[in-house]
N, C-alpha and C positions, 0 to 999 in steps of 0.2 A: 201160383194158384192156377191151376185148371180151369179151362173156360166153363166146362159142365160142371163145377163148384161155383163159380162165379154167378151162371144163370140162375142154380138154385139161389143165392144170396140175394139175386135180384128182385126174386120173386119174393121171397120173405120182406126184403126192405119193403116192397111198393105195398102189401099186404096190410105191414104193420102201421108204414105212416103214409102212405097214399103218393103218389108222384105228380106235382103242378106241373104247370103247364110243359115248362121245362123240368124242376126235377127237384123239389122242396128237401134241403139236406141241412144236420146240423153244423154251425156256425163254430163249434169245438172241434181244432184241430184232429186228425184218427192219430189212434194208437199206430206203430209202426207193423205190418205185418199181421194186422188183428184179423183179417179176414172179413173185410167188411168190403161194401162197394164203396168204389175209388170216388174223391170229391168230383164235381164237375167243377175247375177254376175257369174263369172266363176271362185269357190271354187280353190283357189290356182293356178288360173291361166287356172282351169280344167285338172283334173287330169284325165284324160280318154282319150284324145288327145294327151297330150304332159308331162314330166315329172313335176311335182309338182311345181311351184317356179322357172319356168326357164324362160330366155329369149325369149327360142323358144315356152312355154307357152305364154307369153304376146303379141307377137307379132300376136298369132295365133287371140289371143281375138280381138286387135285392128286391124288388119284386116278382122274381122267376126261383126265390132261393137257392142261385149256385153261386161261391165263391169267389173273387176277383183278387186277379194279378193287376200290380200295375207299379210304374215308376215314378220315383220324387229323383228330382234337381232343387239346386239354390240358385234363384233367380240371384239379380246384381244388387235389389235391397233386402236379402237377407231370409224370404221367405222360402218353404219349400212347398213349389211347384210341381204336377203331376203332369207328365211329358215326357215322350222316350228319349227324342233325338237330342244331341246338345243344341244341335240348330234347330230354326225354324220355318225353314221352307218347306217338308216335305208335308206339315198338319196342320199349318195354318198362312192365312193370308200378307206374313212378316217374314222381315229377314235377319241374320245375323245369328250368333249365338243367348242360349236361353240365360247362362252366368251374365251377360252383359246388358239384359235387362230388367229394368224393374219392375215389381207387379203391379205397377199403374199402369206402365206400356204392353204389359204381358196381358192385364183382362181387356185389353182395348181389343183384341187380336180374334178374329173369326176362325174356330179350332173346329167346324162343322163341314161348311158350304162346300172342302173338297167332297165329301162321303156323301151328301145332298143336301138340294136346300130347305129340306124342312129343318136341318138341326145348323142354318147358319148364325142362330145366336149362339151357340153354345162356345164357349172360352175357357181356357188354359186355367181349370182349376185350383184351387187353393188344397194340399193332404186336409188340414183343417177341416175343410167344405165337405170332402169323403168322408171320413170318418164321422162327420156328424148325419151325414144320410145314413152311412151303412149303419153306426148304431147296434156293432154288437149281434146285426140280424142274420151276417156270416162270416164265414172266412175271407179273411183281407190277407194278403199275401204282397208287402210293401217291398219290390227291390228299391235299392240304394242304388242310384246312379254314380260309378265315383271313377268311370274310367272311359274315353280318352283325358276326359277332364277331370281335375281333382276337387273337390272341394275341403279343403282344411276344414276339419271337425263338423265336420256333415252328422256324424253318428249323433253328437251333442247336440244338433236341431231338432234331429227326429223324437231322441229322447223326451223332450223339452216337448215336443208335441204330442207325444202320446201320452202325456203325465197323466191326461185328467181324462184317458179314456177308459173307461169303467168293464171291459173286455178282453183284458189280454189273453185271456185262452184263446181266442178267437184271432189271435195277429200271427204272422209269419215273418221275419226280414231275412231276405235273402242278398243276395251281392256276388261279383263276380270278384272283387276284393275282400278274401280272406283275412287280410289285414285287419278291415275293417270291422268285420263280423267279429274276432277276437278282442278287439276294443272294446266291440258294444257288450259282449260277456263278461269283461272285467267290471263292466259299470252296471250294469243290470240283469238279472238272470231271470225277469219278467216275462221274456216273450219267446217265443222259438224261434232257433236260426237256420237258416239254412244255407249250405252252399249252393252256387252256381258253377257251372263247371261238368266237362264232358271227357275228364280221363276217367281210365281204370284203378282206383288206386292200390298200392302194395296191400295196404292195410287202411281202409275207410274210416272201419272203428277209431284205430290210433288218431288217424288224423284228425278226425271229426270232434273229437277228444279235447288236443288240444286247441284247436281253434274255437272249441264250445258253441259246438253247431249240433243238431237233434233231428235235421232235414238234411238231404240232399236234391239238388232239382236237376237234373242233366235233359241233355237235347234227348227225347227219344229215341233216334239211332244211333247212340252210344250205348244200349243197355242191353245186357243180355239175364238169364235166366240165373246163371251163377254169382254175378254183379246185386240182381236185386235179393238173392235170397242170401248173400254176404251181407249185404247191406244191414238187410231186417236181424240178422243174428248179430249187428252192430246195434242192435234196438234204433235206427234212424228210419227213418220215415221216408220216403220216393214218390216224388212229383214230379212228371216227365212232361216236356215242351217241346215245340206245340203240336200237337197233334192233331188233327183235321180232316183224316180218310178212313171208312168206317174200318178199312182193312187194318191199318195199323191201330186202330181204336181195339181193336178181338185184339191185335196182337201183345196191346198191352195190359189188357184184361187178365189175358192168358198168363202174363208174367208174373200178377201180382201187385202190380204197381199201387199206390193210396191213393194217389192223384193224378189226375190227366187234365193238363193245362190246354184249351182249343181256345180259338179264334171261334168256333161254333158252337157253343152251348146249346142251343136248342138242336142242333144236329146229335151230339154226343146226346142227348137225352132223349130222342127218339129213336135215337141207336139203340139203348139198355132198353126200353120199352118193347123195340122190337123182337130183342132177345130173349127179353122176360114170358113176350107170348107166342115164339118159336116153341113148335112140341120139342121136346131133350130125348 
């Protein structure tokens, strides 16, 4: 897509349903390729507003209506926990690995006071706890944590947890374990998948096929113009990570992308705004 198709589309969106503070969008996944403005996904919740993976992140998104990315692990009793790293030094005030403890010792644990201390109560979430705030009010985009460490039938937790959520158009699972994603297609064809992952492939369509995937998510500077427009004649959908600078913001505009995953949500949507009241 052309950037000077893009700013008309931006203008139409904001027209027809008005742009909040940050950038009010619907909560159902896009068509692949449709031509519409790309989701704003808010990388872990956006990491620039509020600490990594917290409540008080998600909260910020669903009342800002963009999107959130974020990651589940299986703590050591069984539940799944919303946390990137296996460990837990770098997001909160504990140590060791996140599989080796349980979610009794896991909410005791301060997941704020690095990022500041207005958000030092905030704790290592329950997926459970998210899903009932978000609520269907947007797009959730769940990676599966299932690599350096493995979690044995991880997919059948998630499952299990998303039974009784009343939204599946609205969910995304993604993973850097295609294994995985092909699992969860055999058991359910509920929710969109998406791959993780920053090659070129021979044939996307094929692959994406059988591993029973509808999305593709790669790092933004693996993508080019012939890559995203293979992709969409694959009917799959492209959500690129992470992306953070207004430049390469145009530049994936320019490409077409659906979705642009940032750490700054409120950045990326005062970027489109900007654009929208740039003369063309």
């Amino acid at each position: 897509m052309r950037l000077k198709s893009c700013l008309a589309l931006i203008a139409a969106f904001s027209l027809s349903l008005g742009i909040s503070e940050v950038g009010s969008q619907s909560a159902e996944v896009n068509s692949p390729g449709a031509g519409r403005l790309p989701h704003i996904i808010a990388h872990r919740g956006g990491s620039k507003w509020a600490p990594e993976n917290t409540l008080a992140a998600f909260k910020m998104c669903v009342q800002s209506g963009v999107g959130i990315e974020l990651d589940v692990q299986r703590c050591k009793s069984g539940e799944l926990v919303v946390v990137h790293d296996e460990n837990l030094e770098r997001t909160t005030n504990g140590a060791g690995l996140v599989k080796d403890k349980t979610y009794s010792e896991l909410k005791g644990l301060d997941a704020g006071s690095w990022f500041g201390q207005r958000f030092k109560n905030e704790r290592i979430p329950l997926l459970s706890d998210v899903l009932a705030i978000v609520d269907g009010k947007v797009l959730l985009n769940i990676e599966i944590k299932n690599t350096p460490i493995s979690y044995p039938g991880i997919e059948d937790d998630l499952l299990k947890v998303l039974d009784g959520y009343r939204y599946p158009e609205t969910i995304i699972i993604s993973s850097f374990d295609h294994q995985l994603l092909k699992r969860i297609h055999e058991k359910s064809k509920r929710y969109k998948l998406a791959l993780l992952g920053d090659p070129i492939f021979c044939d996307i369509g094929d692959y994406s096929a059988k591993v029973g995937t509808k999305a593709w998510h790669p790092y933004y500077g693996s993508v080019r113009k012939d890559v995203v427009d293979a992709a969409h004649a694959a009917s799959l959908e492209i959500n690129v990570w992470t992306v953070d600078k207004p430049q390469d913001w145009k530049n994936m505009i320019a490409l077409g992308v659906d979705g642009i995953v940032t750490d700054d949500p409120r950045g990326l949507a005062q970027f489109l705004r900007e654009l929208q009241n740039r003369p063309q």
